[in-house]
Structure formats: C-alpha cells, structure tokens
C-alpha positions as a Python dict, from the first residue, in 0.01 Angstrom:
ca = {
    (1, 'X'): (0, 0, 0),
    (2, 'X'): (-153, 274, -166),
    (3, 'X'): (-37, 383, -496),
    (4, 'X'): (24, 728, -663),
    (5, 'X'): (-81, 842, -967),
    (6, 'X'): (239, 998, -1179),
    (7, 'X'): (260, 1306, -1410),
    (8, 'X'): (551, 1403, -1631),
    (9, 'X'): (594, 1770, -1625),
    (10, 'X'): (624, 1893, -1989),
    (11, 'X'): (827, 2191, -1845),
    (12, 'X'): (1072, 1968, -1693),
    (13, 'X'): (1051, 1674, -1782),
    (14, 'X'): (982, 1580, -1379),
    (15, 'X'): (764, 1255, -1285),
    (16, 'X'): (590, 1424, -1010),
    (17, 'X'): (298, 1194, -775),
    (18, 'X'): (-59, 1264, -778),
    (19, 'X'): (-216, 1246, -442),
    (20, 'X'): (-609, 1211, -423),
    (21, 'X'): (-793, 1373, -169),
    (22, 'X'): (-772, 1118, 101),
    (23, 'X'): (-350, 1105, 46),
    (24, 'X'): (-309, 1482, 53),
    (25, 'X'): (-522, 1536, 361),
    (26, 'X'): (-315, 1246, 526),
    (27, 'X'): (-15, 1319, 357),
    (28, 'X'): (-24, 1731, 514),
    (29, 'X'): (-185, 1605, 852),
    (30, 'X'): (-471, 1782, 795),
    (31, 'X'): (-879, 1716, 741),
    (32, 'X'): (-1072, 1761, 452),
    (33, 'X'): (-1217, 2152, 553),
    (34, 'X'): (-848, 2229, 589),
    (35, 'X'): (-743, 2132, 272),
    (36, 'X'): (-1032, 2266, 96),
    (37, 'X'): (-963, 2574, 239),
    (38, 'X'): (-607, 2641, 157),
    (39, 'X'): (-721, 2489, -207),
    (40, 'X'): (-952, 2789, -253),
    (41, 'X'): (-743, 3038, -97),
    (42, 'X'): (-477, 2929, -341),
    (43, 'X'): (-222, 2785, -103),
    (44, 'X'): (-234, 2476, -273),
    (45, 'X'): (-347, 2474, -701),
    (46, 'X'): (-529, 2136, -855),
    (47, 'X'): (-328, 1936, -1087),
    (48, 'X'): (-622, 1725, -1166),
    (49, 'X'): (-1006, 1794, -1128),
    (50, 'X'): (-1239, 1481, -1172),
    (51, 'X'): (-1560, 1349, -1067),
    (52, 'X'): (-1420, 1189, -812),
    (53, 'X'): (-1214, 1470, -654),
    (54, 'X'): (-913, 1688, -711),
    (55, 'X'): (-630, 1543, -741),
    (56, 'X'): (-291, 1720, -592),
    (57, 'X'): (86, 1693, -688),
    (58, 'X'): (316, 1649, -412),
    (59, 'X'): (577, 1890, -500),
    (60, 'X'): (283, 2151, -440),
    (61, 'X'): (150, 2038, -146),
    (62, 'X'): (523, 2031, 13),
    (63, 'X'): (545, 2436, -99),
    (64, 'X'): (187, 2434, 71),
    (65, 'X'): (360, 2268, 410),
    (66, 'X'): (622, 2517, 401),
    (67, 'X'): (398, 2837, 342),
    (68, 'X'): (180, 2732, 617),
    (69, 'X'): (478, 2618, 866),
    (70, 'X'): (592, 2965, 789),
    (71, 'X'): (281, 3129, 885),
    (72, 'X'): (232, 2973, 1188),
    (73, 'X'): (599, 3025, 1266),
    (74, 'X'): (531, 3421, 1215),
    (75, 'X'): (178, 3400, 1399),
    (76, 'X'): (363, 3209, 1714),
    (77, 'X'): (620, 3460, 1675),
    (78, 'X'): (390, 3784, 1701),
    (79, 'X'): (205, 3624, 2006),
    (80, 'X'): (510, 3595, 2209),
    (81, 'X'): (612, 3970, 2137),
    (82, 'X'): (267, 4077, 2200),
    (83, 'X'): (263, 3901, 2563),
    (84, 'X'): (611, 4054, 2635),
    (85, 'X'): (517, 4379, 2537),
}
C-alpha cells in the first residue's frame, strides 16, 4: 500500500493528501505527458516542487478531473451537432 503525504491547509485548517507523480498520473488515469501538460497549462497548480518531482494535492487534481470531464463533455457535444448539421 502506498502512502500519501498530508498537508494542513493554513486557510482551512483541511488535511489534504499529497500525491507524487506516479499517484497523480494513476490516480487521473492518465500518463506522464498528460499530466505535465495540464500542469503547465495550469489545469492542475504544484503544491510541492522537489528534486524528485512535483508533488500534487488531491483536492486539485479532482477540480482538474472535473474541468477536463467538462471539456471533453463540450468537445463530444460540438461533434455531434456538427455531424447533424
């Protein structure tokens, strides 16, 4: 089992999990181009920048799911009006 790293949010208060790499590319089903992409288009920010990697918090990679669900949602959307029309 694979553990998380936890940050309390000073906002908040909120214990919110730290995903490495590896977890958030398995964790949004995607590989590592793909989540270095939406990282530098801003779809997804970096809690925690090491050596090692960036490290992600799971709260924003779920808005991240979300956003891009929605996109592709809209993009699937515009297809099927554009083959009707």
């Amino acid at each position: 089992m694979q553990r998380h790293a936890a940050v309390i949010c000073e906002h908040c208060g909120e214990e919110n999990q730290l995903l490495s790499p590896l977890q958030a590319r398995a964790y949004m089903g995607v590989g590592s181009a793909t989540l270095n992409r939406i990282r530098l288009e801003g779809w997804v920010p970096v809690a925690l920048a090491i050596p090692k990697g960036n490290y992600f918090r799971r709260s924003d990679l779920d808005d991240a799911k979300r956003l891009l669900r929605m996109r592709d949602e809209d993009t699937a959307n515009r297809e099927e009006i554009y083959h009707h029309a």
